[in-house]
ZATIDREN-118713 format. One record per residue (C-alpha): x, y, z. Coordinates in pm, 1 decimal. Example, Ala and Ser with C-alpha at 12.3 -4.5 7.8 and 13.67 -1.06 7.14 Angstrom:
<recs>
<rec u="1230.0" v="-450.0" w="780.0"/>
<rec u="1367.0" v="-106.0" w="714.0"/>
</recs>
This chain:
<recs>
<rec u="7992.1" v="-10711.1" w="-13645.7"/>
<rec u="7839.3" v="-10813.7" w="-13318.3"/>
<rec u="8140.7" v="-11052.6" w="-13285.3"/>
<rec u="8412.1" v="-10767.3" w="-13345.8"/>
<rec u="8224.0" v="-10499.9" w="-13086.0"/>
<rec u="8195.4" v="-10734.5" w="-12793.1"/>
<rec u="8577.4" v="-10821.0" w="-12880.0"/>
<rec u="8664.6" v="-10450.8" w="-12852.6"/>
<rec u="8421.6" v="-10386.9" w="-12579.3"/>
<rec u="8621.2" v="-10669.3" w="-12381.3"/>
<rec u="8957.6" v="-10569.4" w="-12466.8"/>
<rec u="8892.8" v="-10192.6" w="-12375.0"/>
<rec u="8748.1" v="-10331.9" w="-12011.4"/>
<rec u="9094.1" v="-10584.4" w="-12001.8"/>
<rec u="9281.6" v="-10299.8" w="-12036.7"/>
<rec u="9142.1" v="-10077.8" w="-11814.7"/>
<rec u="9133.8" v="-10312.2" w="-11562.9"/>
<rec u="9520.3" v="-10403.0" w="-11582.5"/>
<rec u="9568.6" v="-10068.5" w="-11585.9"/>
<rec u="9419.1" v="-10017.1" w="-11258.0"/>
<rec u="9568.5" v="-10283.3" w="-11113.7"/>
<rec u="9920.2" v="-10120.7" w="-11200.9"/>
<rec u="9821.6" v="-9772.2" w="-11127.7"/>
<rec u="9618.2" v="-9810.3" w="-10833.1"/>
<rec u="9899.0" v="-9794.9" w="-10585.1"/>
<rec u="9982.0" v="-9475.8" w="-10681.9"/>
<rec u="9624.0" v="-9386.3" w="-10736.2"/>
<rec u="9598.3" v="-9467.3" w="-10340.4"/>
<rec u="9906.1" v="-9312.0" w="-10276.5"/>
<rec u="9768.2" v="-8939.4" w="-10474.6"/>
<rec u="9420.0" v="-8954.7" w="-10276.2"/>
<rec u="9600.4" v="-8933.6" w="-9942.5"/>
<rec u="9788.3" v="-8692.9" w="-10022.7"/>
<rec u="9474.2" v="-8491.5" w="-10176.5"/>
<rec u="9338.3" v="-8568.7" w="-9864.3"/>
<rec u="9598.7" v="-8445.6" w="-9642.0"/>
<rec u="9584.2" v="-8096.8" w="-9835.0"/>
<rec u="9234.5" v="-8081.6" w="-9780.0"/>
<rec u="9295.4" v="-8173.8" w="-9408.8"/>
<rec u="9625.5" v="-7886.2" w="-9408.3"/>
<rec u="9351.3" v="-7663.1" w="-9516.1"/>
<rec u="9064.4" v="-7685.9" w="-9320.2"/>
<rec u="9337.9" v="-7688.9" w="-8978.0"/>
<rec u="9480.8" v="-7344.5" w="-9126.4"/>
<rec u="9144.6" v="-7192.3" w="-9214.3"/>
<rec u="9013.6" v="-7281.0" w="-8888.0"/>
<rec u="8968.3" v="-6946.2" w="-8738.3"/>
<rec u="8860.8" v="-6819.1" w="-9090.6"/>
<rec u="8633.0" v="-7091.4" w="-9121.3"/>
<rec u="8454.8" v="-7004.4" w="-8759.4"/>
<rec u="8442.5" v="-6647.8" w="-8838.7"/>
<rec u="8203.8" v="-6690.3" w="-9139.9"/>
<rec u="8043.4" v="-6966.6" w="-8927.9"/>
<rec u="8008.1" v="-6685.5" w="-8664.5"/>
<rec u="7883.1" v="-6432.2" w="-8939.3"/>
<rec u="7608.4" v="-6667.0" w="-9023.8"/>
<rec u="7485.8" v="-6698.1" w="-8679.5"/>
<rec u="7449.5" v="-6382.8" w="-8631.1"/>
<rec u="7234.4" v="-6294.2" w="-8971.4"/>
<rec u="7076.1" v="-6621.3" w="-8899.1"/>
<rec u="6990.6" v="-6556.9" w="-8514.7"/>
<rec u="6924.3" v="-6157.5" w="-8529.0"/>
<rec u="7072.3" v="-6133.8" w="-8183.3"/>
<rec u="7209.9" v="-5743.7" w="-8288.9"/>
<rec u="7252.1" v="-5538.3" w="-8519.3"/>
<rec u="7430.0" v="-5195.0" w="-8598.7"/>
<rec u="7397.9" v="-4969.1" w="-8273.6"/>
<rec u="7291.6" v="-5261.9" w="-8047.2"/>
<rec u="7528.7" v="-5264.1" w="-7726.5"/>
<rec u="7624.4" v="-5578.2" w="-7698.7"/>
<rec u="7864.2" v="-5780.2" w="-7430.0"/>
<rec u="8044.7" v="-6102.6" w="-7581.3"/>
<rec u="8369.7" v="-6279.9" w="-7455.1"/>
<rec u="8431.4" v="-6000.5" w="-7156.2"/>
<rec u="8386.8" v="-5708.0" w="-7358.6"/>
<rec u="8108.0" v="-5448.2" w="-7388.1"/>
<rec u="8043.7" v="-5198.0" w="-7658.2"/>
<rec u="7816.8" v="-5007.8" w="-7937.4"/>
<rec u="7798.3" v="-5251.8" w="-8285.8"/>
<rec u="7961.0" v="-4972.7" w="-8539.3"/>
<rec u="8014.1" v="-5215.6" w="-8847.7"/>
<rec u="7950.3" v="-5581.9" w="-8905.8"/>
<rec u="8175.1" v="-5782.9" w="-9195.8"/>
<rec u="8188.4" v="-6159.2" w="-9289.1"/>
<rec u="8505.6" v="-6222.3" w="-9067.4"/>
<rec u="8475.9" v="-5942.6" w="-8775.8"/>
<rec u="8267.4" v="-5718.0" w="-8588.9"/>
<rec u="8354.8" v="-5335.1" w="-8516.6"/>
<rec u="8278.7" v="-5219.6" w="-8131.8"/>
<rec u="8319.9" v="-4863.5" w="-7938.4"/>
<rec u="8381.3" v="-5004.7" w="-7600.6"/>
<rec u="8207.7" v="-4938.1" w="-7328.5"/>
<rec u="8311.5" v="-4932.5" w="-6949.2"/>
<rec u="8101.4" v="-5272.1" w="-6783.2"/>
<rec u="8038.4" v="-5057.0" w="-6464.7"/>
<rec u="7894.5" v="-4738.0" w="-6580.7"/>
<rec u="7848.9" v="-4787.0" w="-6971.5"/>
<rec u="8031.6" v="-4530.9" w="-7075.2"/>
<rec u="8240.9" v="-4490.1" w="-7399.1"/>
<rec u="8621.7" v="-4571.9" w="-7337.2"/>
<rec u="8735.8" v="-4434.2" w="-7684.7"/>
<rec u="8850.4" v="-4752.6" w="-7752.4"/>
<rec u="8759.0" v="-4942.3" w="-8056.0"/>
<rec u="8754.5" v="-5333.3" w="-8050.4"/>
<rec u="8756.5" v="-5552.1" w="-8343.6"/>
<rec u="8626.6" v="-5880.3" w="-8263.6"/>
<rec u="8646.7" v="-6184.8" w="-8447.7"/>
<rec u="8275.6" v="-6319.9" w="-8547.8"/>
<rec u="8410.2" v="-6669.8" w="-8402.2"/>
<rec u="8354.9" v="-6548.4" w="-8063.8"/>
<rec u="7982.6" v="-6566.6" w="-8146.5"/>
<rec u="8001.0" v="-6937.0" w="-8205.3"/>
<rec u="8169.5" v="-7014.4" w="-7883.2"/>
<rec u="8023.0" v="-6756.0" w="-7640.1"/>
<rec u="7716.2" v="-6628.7" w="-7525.3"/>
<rec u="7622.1" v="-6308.1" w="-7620.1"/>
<rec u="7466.6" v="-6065.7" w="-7434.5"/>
<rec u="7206.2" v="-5788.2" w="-7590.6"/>
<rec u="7212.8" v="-5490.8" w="-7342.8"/>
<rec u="7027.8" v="-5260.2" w="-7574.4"/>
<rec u="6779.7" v="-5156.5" w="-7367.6"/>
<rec u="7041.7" v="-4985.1" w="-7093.4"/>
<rec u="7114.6" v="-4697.4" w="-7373.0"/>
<rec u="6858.8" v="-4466.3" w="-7180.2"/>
<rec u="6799.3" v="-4715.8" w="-6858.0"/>
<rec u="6989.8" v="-4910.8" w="-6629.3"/>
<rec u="6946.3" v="-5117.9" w="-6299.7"/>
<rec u="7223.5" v="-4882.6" w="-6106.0"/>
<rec u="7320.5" v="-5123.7" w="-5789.7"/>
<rec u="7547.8" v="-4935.5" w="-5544.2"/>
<rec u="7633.4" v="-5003.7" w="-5141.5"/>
<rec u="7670.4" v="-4762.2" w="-4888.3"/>
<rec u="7879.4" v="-4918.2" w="-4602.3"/>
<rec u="7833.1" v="-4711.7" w="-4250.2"/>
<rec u="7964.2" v="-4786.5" w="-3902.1"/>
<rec u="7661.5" v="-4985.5" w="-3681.0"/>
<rec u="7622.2" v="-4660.4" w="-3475.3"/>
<rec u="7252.8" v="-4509.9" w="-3584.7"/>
<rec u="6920.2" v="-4606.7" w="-3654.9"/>
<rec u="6950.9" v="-4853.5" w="-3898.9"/>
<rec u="6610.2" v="-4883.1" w="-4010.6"/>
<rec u="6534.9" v="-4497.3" w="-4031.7"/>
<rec u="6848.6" v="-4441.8" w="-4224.9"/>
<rec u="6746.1" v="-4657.4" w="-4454.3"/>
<rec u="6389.3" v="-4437.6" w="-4470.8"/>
<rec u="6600.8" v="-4139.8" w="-4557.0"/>
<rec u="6804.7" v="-4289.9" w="-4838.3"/>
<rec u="6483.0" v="-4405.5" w="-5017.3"/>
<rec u="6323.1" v="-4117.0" w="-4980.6"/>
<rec u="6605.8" v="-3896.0" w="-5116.2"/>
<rec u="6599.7" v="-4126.1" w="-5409.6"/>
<rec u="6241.1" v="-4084.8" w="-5459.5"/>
<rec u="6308.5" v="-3750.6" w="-5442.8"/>
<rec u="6537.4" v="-3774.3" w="-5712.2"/>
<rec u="6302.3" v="-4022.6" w="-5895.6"/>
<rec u="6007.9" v="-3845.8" w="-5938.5"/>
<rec u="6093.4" v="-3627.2" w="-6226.4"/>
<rec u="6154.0" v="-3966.1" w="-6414.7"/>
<rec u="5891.2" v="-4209.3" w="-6248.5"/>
<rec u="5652.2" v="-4237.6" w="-6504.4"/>
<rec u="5895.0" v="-4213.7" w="-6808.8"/>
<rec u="6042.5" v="-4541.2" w="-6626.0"/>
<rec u="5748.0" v="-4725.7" w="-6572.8"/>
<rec u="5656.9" v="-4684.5" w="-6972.4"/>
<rec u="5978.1" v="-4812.9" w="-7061.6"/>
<rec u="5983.7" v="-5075.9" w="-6808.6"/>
<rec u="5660.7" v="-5193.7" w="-7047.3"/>
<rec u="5822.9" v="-5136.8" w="-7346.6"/>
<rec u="6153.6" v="-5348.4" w="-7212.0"/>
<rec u="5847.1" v="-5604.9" w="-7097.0"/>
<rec u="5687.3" v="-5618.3" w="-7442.0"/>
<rec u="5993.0" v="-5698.4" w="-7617.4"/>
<rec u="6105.0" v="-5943.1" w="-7414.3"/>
<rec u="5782.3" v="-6129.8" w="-7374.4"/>
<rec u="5835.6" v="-6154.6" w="-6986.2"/>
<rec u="5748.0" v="-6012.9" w="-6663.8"/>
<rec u="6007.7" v="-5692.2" w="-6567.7"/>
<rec u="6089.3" v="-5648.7" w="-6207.0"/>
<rec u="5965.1" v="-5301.0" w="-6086.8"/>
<rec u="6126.3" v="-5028.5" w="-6166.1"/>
<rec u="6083.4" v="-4864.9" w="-5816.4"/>
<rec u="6382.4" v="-4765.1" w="-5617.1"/>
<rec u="6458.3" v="-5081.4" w="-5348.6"/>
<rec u="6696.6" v="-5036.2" w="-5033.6"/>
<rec u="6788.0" v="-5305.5" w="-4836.8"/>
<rec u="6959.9" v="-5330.5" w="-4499.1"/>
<rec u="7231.5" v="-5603.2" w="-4508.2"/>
<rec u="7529.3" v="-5603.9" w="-4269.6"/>
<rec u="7905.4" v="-5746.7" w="-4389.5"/>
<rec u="8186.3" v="-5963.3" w="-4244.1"/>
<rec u="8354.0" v="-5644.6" w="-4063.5"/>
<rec u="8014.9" v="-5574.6" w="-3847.0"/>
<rec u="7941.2" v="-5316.9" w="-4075.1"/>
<rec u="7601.2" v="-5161.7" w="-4195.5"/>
<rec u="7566.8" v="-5225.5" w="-4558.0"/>
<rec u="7248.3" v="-5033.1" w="-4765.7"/>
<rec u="7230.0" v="-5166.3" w="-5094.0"/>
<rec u="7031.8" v="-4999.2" w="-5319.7"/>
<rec u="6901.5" v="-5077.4" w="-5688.2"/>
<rec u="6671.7" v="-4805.2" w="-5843.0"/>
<rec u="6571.4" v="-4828.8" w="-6226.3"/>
<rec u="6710.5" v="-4512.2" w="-6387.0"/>
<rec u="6810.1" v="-4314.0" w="-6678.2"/>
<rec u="7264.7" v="-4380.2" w="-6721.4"/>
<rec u="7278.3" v="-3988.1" w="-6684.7"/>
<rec u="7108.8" v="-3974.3" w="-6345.9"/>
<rec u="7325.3" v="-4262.1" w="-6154.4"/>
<rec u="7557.7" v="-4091.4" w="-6017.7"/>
<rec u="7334.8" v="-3800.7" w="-5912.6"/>
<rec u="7136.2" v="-4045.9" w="-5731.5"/>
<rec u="7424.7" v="-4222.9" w="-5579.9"/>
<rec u="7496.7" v="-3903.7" w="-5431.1"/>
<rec u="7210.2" v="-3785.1" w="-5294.8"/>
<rec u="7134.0" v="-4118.6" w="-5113.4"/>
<rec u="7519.2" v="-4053.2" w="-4989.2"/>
<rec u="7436.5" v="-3741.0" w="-4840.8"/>
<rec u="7042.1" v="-3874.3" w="-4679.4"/>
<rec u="7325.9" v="-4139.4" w="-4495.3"/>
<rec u="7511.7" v="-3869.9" w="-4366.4"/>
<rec u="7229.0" v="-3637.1" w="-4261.6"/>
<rec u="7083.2" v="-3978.2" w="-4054.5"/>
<rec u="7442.5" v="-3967.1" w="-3914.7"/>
<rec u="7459.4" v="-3643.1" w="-3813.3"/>
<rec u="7087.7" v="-3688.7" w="-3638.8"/>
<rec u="7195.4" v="-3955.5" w="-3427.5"/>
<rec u="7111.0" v="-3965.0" w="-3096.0"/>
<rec u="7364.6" v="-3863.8" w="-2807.0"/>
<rec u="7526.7" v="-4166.6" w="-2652.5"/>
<rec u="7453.2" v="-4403.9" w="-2999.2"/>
<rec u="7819.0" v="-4427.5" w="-3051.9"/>
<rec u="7888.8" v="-4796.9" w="-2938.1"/>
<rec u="8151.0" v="-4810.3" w="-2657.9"/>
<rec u="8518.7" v="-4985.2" w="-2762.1"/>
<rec u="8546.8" v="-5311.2" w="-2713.0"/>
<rec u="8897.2" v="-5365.8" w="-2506.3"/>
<rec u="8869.7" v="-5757.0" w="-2514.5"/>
</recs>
């Protein structure tokens, strides 16, 4: 008996050995082409394949959720509705955040290959820059006085409302926030010109008020310019 079941034990391994040697050409041949399917695959499920990548990430990472405003890849907008392949935005106008009415549907694979940018905290408050440019013909220095005070002006119903966000912004962050208070500098351009920029921490509803008012405090210094300021032509 022990005889007879090493016999067949033998036989079945002979077998299956000359069978692979006859077969395994084509055995070869069937694994490259499994493999180039698998390879056909992955190169046409690419973007597919990022997108849940992308959806990960952003479960994984917390960077935003629903109602964040967010910028990614050149746009801006409000998260409306996350999925496993996209992401839902109302856009929102870069320069004064706004809603365009537009609605953007962006792939989740633009969160694996580009920085994303949480902008939550300008819903209520934003850093509004803006330049005044004005001919070199008054007092540079106390026109500058009268922009920042007409902003302060302006400011002052909001000051302290600011300063507790400011915290709140500081808190979250974990680092030190630049001062909210209103900042005008003197700066002059290419062209000779008198440039005032100003930055003053905000609520979105008040920027353009502000912008105006610091627009008409320029004026005002222009119109209270002393006889004979006006420089005289050059002819050269």
């Amino acid at each position: 008996r022990w005889w007879i079941s090493l016999v067949k034990n033998v036989s079945t391994a002979l077998i299956l050995a000359m069978l692979f040697v006859v077969w395994a050409p084509e055995v070869e041949k069937f694994a490259l082409s499994i493999t180039a399917v698998a390879v056909a695959v992955v190169i046409a499920t690419k973007e597919l394949l990022l997108c849940v990548s992308g959806a990960i990430w952003r479960g994984a990472s917390r960077a935003f959720s629903v109602g964040d405003w967010i910028e990614v890849a050149g746009h801006s907008g409000e998260v409306i509705e996350e999925s496993l392949f996209s992401t839902t935005l109302q856009e929102l106008d870069p320069t004064d955040f706004e809603l365009t009415g537009r609605t953007i549907w962006l792939p989740n694979s633009q969160f694996v290959t580009n920085p994303v940018v949480n902008q939550n905290f300008r819903k209520r408050f934003i850093f509004h820059r803006f330049t005044l440019y004005w001919e070199p013909v008054i007092d540079a220095e106390a026109a500058a006085g009268r922009i920042r005070a007409a902003i302060d002006a302006k400011a002052a119903e909001f000051s302290d409302l600011a300063h507790r966000y400011a915290k709140v912004v500081e808190k979250s962050w974990g680092e030190h926030f630049r001062s909210p208070d209103p900042v005008v500098r003197i700066r002059t351009t290419e062209f000779a010109k008198l440039a005032f920029e100003v930055s003053v921490f905000c609520p979105r509803a008040k920027a353009a008020e502000i912008e105006d008012a610091a627009l008409a405090a320029l004026l005002a210094a222009d119109d209270h310019r002393e006889p004979g300021a006006l420089i005289a032509p050059d002819h050269n």
